[in-house]
ZAMARGU-4260 file (C-alpha; in steps of 0.2 Angstrom, whole numbers, plus 5000, padded with zeros to 4 digits):
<rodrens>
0) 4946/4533/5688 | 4950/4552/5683 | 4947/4557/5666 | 4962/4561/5655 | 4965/4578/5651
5) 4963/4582/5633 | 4977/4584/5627 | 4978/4605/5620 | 4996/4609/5617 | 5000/4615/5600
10) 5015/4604/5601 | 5000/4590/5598 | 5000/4579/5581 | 4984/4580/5572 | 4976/4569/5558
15) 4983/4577/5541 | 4974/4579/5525 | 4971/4561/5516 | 4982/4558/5501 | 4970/4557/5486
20) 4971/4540/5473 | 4980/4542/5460 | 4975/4553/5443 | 4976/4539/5434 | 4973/4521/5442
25) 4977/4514/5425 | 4994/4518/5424 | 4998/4517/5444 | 4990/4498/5441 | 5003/4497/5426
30) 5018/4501/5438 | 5016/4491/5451 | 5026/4475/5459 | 5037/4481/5445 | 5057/4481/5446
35) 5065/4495/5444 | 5080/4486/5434 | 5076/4469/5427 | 5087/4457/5418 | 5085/4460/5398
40) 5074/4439/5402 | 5063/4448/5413 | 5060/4462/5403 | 5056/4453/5388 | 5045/4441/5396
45) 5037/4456/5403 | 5034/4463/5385 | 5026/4449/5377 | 5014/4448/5392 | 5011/4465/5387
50) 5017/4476/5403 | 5017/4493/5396 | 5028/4498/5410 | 5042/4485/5403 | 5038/4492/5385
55) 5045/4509/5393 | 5060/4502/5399 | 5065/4495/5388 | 5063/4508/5375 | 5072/4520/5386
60) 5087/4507/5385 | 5086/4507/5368 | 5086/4526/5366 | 5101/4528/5380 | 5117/4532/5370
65) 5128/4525/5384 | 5139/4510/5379 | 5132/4499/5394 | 5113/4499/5388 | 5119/4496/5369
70) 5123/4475/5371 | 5107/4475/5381 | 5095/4484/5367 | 5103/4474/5354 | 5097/4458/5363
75) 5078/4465/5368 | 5077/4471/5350 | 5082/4453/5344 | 5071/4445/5356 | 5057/4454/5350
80) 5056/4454/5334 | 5051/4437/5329 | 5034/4443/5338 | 5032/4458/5330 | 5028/4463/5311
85) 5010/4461/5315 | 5002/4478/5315 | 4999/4494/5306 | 5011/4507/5302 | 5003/4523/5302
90) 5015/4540/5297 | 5005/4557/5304 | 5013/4574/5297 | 5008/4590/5295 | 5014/4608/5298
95) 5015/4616/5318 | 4999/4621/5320 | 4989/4609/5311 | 4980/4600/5325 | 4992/4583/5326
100) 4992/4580/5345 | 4971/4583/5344 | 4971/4571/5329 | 4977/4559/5335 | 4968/4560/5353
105) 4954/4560/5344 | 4958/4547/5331 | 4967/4536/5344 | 4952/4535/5355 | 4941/4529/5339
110) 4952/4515/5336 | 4952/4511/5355 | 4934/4511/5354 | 4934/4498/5341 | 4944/4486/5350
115) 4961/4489/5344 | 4977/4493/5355 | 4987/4508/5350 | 5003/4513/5351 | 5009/4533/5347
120) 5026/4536/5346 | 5029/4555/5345 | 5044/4565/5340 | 5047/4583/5351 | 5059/4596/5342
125) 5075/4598/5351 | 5083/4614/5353 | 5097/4615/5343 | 5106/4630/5357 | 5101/4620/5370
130) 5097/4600/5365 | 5081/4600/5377 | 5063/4595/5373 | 5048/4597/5380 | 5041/4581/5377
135) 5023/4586/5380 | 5012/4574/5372 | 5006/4566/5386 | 4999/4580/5393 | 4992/4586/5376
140) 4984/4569/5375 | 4977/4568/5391 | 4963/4556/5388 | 4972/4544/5376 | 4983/4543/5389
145) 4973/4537/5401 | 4965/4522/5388 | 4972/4503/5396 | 4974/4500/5378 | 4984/4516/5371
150) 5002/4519/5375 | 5012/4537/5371 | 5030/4539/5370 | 5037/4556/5367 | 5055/4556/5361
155) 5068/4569/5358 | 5072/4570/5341 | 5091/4574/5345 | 5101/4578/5328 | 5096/4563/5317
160) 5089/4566/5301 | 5073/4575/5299 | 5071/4577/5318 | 5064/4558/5318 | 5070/4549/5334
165) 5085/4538/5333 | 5076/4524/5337 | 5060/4526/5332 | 5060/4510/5321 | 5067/4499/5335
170) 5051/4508/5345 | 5041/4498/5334 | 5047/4483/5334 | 5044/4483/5354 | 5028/4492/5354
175) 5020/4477/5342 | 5030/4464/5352 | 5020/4470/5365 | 5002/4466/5357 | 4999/4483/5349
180) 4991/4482/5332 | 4990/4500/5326 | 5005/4510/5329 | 5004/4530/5325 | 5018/4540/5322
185) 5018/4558/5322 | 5033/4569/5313 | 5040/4585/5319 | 5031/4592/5304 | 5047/4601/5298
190) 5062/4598/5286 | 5065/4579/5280 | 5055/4570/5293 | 5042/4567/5283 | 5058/4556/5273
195) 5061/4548/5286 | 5042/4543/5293 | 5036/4539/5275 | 5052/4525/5275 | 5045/4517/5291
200) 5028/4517/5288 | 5014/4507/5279 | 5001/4522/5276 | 5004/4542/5275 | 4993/4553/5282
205) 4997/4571/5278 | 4986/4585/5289 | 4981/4602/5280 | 4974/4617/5287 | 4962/4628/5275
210) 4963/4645/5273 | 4980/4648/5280 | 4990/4649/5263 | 4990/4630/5266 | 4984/4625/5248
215) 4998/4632/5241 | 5010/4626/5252 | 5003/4609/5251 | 5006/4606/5231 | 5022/4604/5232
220) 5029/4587/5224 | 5037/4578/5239 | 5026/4578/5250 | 5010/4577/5239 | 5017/4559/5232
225) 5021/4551/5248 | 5004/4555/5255 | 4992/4541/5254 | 4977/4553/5262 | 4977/4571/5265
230) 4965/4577/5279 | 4960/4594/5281 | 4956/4596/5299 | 4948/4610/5308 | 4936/4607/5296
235) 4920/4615/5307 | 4909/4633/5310 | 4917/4647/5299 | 4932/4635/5294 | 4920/4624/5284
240) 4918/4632/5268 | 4933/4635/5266 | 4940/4617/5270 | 4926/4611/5255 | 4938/4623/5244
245) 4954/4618/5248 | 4947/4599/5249 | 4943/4601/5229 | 4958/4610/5224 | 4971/4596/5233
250) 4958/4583/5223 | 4964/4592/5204 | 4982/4593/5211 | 4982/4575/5214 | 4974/4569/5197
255) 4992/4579/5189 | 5001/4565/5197 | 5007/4550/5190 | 4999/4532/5198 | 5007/4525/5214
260) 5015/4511/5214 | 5005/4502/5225 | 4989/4506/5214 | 4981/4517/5227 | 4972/4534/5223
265) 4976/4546/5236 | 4959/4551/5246 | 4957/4570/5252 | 4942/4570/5267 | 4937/4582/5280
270) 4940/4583/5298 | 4935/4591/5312 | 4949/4582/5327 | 4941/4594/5340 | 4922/4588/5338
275) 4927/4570/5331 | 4919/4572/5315 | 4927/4563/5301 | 4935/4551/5311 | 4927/4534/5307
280) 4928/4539/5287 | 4947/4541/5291 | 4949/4523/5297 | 4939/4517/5284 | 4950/4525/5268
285) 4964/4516/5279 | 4954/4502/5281 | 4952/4500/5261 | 4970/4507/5256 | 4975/4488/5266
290) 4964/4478/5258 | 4970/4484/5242 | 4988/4483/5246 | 4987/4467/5254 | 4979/4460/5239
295) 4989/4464/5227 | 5005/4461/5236 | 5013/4479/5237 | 5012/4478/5257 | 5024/4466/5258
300) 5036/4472/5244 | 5036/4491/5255 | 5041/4480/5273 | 5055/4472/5262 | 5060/4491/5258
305) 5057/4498/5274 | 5070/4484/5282 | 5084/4489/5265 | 5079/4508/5271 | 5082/4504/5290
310) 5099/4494/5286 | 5106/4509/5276 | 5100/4522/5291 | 5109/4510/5303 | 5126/4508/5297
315) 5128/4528/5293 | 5122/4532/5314 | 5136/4518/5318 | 5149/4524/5307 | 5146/4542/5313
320) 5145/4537/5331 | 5162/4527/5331 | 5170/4540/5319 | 5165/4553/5331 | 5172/4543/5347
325) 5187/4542/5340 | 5200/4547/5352 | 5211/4553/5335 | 5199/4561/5329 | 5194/4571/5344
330) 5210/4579/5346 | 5212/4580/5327 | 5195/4588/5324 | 5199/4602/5339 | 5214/4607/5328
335) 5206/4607/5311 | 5193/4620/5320 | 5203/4630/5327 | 5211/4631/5309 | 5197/4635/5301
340) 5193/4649/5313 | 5211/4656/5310 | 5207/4654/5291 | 5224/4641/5288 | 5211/4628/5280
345) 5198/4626/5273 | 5180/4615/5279 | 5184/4601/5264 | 5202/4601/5266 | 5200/4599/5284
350) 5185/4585/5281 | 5198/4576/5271 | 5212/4576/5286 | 5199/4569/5296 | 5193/4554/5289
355) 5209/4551/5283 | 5213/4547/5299 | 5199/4536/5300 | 5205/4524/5285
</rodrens>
């Protein structure tokens, strides 16, 4: 039998290049024999056997501002919640710049290490020209991210008050439905989220910088009497003398202020997010402030106030949303601008037209 001619036409198929496994088998196993759109049952069920993958679904259904998701998220939130309440709520803040994303990698990754499942839930800016984010925390936190028992969901912080997400607190809920037991939440570090953070959490943590005019900054009333810990990071080569300083003077600012209600002294500590030093003393200041808290019965009395804080927040988004989706007040509102541009009215006077309409 004559031997076939090999085949030397360039028209010939050759073997390509191998496709290489995934980045991150963790989160490829996670997605897999997944639905793309189950039923809000499925979901559910799917939660509380902790499918991370459900968790994101359903937290983008409960982000989504269209009227056909709202129904859904109101019955996963309900679902849910008599399985959560079961974990720590930890509020991150801290000026741009100050090393949160690294914090909480690091910090994150220390808790993992210690057998706990962690949940970060991140607010990125939004542009006010344009409404986009970039919504980069998982690329920041690129080895958290790839912990089986860590989870990180950036969300746009929209217009809402502070630039905290919308539905951050119904995050919550869902991530410790879903088994997590320490849940971080990072802050834009800007105007009132810090208000808004301090409202849904159960400890404060408030990140400095030394030698940046941050002492200064940092004495300020607000923010110095929501903080349960102040941490100044990059605490490390050159940095460290002067973290030592600006450790001592945000002790004698704290003294000036009058006892918490919750009969915790504030802690100031050093940090170094970059070469993980500090980290465990971190967890147990936090550690202590819930043993004295739980004791003495001031955790429970802050849940009850977090849940009045959250009913309040709730009922003024829904009253803007519907007074905005009036068809009314559209048409009305287009007039009373284009008044105002002309100078025939004033912004009160034309306010008053508005919700007038509304009554």
């Amino acid at each position: 039998m004559a031997k076939s001619k090999k085949n030397t036409s360039t028209l010939n198929e050759k073997k390509g290049v191998l496709q290489p496994k995934s980045l991150n088998e963790v989160v490829a196993e996670r997605h897999k024999n997944f639905k793309k759109k189950p039923s809000t049952t499925e979901l559910v069920s799917e939660i509380l056997n902790q499918n991370q993958t459900a968790l994101s679904q359903a937290i983008t259904i409960i982000e989504s501002t269209a009227q056909k998701h709202q129904q859904q998220a109101r019955e996963i939130i309900e679902k849910c919640l008599p399985h959560a309440n079961k974990s720590i709520r930890l509020g991150i803040t801290g000026v741009p710049g100050v090393g949160k994303s690294t914090f909480i990698e690091s910090f994150g990754k220390f808790l993992v290490s210690e057998g706990k499942k962690v949940a970060v839930l991140t607010v990125d800016p939004s542009s006010s020209i344009s409404r986009g984010s970039i919504l980069g925390d998982k690329t920041r936190m690129e080895e958290l991210v790839k912990e089986e028992n860590a989870f990180i969901r950036p969300s746009a912080s929209g217009d809402t008050l502070g630039g905290v997400a919308r539905k951050t607190r119904e995050s919550i809920i869902l991530c410790e439905a879903t088994g997590f037991d320490v849940i971080l939440i990072e802050t834009v570090g800007v105007g009132q989220s810090e208000t808004a953070v301090h409202s849904m959490t159960d400890f404060f943590l408030l990140l400095k910088l030394a030698g940046a005019g941050d002492e200064l900054q940092g004495i300020k009333r607000g923010i110095m009497e929501m903080a349960d810990s102040i941490i100044i990071n990059k605490a490390d080569g050159e940095n460290l003398k002067a973290a030592k300083l600006a450790k001592n003077e945000f002790n004698r600012a704290l003294h000036l202020y009058p006892a918490k209600e919750s009969e915790w002294a504030p802690k100031t500590l050093l940090c170094s997010a970059l070469k993980n030093e500090g980290i465990s003393e971190i967890w147990e200041v936090v550690s202590n402030y819930f043993e004295t808290v739980k004791t003495n019965g001031y955790f429970q009395h802050k849940r009850k106030e977090q849940n009045k804080f959250w009913l309040l927040q709730t009922i003024e988004s829904r009253l803007k949303s519907e007074f905005y989706a009036n068809a009314s007040i559209k048409i009305e509102l287009e007039k009373q601008l284009k008044a105002i541009d002309e100078n025939r009215t004033t912004p009160f006077e034309a306010a008053e037209k508005l919700l007038t309409l509304q009554k």
